[in-house]
C-alpha positions in Angstrom: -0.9 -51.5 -82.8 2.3 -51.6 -85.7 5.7 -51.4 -84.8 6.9 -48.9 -87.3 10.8 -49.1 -88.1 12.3 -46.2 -90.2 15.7 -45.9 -91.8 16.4 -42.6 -91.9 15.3 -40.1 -89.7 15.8 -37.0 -91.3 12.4 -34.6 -92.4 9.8 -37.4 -93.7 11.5 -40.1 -91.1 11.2 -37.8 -88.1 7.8 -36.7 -89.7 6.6 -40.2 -89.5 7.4 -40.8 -86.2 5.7 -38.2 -84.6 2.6 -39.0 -86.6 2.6 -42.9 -85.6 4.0 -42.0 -81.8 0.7 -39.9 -81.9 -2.0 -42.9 -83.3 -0.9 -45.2 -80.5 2.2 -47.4 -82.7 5.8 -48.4 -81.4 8.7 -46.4 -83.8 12.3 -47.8 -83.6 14.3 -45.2 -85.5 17.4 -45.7 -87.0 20.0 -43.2 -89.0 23.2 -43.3 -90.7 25.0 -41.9 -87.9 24.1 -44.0 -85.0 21.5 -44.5 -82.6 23.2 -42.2 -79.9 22.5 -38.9 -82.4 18.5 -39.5 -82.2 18.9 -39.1 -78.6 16.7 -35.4 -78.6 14.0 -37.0 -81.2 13.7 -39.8 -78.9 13.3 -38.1 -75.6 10.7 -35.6 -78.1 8.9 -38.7 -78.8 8.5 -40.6 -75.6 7.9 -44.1 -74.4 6.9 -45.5 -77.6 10.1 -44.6 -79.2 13.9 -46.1 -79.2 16.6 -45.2 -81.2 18.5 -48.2 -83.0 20.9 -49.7 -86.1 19.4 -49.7 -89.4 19.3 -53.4 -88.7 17.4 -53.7 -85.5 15.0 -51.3 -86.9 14.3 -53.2 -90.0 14.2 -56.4 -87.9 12.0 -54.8 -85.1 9.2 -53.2 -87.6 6.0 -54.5 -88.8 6.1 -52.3 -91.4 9.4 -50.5 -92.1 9.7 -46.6 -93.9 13.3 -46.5 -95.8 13.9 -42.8 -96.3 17.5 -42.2 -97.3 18.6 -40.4 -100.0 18.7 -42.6 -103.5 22.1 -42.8 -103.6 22.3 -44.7 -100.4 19.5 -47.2 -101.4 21.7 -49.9 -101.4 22.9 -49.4 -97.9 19.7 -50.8 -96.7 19.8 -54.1 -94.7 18.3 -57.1 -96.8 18.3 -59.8 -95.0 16.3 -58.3 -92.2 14.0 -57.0 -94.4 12.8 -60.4 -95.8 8.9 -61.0 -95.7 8.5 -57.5 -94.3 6.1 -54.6 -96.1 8.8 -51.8 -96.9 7.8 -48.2 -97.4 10.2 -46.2 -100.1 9.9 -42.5 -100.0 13.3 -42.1 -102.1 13.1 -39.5 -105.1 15.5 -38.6 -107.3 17.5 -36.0 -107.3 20.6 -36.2 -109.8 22.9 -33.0 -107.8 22.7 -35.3 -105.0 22.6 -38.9 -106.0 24.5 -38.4 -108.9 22.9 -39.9 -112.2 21.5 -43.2 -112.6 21.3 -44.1 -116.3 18.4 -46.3 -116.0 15.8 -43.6 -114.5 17.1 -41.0 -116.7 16.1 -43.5 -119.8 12.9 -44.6 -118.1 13.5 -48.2 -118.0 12.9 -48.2 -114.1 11.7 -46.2 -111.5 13.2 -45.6 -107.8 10.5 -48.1 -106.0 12.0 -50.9 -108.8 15.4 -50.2 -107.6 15.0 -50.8 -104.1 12.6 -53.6 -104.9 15.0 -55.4 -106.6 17.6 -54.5 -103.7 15.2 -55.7 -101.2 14.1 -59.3 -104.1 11.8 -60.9 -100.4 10.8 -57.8 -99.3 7.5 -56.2 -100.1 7.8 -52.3 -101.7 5.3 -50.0 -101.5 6.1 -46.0 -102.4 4.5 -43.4 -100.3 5.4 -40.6 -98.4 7.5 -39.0 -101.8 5.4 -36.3 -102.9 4.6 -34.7 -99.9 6.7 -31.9 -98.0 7.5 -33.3 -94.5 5.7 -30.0 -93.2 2.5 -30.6 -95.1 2.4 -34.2 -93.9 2.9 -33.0 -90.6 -0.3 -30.4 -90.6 -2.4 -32.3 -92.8 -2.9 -35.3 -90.9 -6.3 -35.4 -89.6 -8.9 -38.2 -88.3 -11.0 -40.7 -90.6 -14.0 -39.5 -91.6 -12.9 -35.7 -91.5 -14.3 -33.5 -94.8 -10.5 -31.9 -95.0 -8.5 -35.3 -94.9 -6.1 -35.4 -97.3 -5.0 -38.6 -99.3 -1.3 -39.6 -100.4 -0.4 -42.0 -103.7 0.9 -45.3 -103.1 2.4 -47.7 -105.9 3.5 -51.5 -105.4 3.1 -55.0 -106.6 1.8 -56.7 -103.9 -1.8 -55.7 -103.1 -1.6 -57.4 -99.5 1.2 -54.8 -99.1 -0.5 -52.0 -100.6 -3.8 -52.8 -98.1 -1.4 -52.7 -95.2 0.3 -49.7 -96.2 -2.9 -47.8 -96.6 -4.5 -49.1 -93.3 -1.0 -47.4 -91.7 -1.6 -44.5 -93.7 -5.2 -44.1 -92.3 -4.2 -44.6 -88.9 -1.9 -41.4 -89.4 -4.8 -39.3 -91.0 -5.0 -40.1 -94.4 -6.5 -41.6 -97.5 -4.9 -43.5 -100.0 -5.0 -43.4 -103.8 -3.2 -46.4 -105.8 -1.6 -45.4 -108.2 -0.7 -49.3 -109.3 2.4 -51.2 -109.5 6.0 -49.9 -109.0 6.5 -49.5 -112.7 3.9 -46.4 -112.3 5.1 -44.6 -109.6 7.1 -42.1 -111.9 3.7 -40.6 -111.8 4.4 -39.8 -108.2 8.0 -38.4 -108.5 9.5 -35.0 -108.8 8.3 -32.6 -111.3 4.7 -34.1 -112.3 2.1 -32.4 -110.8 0.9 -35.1 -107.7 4.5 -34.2 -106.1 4.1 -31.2 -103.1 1.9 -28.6 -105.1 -1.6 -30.1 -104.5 -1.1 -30.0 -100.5 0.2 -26.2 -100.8 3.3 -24.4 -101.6 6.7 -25.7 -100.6 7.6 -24.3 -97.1 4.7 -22.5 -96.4 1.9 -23.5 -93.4 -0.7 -24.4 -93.0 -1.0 -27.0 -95.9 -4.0 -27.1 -98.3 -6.0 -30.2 -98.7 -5.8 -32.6 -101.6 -8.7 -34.9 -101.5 -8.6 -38.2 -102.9 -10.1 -37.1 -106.1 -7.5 -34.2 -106.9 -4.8 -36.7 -105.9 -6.5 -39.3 -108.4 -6.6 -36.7 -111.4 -2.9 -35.3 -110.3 -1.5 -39.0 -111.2 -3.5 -39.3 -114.0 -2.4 -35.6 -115.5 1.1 -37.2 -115.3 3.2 -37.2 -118.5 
């Protein structure tokens, strides 16, 4: 099994873990306020969790989930990260990150950003268009006629192949969307992000198969 390291442990991070802890892999979790305040998600989580830096847990992972809000994106640790398959679930959110000139204009996207913050990494984007509590209750075993599949973009297919063998090991399909230039399709306000799994805050979660995931990112404008 993967060694999953996540940098930020908030809704999706925490989210992650629980769904990884459950298919058998090792999570080293990791926030911005030390490893002593993921003490209770730890002990929640059990043997195959630790709490750590952002740095051990980028070091330790086979495959490392950064999910921090964009404005901290370039907080991330790079060295550690070199080699490595990188998950980015950052969206943008202006109110919070405060605006960045060159998504507003279009001339990147969010997985670009940290891609070129992370130049030896490998980015893929994934988990940013799902609720944490959707991904949470939609999870369900391969094979299943309800599984639901999330979009991935990136520019390494290797990467991409790894990402989506994770993603099926936590109970669900993938749909490529293509590189990270593309994964606008996949951000806030087109109509892949949260709607097609159910409404925002509400359980259970409706599934979104890999076809209604594949005409979602095409309906993207």
């Amino acid at each position: 099994m993967t060694t999953i390291g996540i940098i930020g442990s908030g809704n999706i991070g925490s989210t992650v873990a629980r769904l990884a802890v459950a298919a058998g892999h090792d999570v080293v979790l990791s926030n911005s306020r030390g490893p002593h305040t993921l003490q209770d998600l730890v002990s929640e989580l059990g043997p195959k969790a630790r709490a750590a830096t952002a740095a051990e847990a980028a070091a330790a992972g086979d495959v490392v989930v950064v999910t921090v809000p964009l404005r901290a994106y370039r907080d991330v640790p790079v060295e550690p990260l070199a080699g490595k398959v990188v998950i980015d679930t950052n969206n943008y959110y202006p109110d919070r990150d405060g605006v960045f000139e060159e998504l507003e204009d279009g001339s990147t996207t969010t997985g670009e950003l940290l891609q070129k913050h992370l130049p030896q990494a490998h980015v893929v984007k994934g988990f940013n268009n799902i609720w944490a509590g959707h991904l949470g209750d939609l999870s369900r075993p391969a094979g299943s006629a309800d599984r639901s599949a999330l979009p991935i973009a990136g520019d390494d297919e290797a990467a991409k192949q790894a990402v989506t063998e994770l993603f099926d090991s936590l109970g669900y399909d993938t749909v490529d969307a293509g590189p990270l230039a593309e994964n606008w399709r996949t951000q806030r306000d087109t109509p892949v992000y949260v709607s097609p799994y159910g409404a925002y805050g509400q359980l259970p979660g409706t599934q979104a198969s890999t076809q209604v995931v594949r005409e979602a990112l095409a309906a993207a404008k």
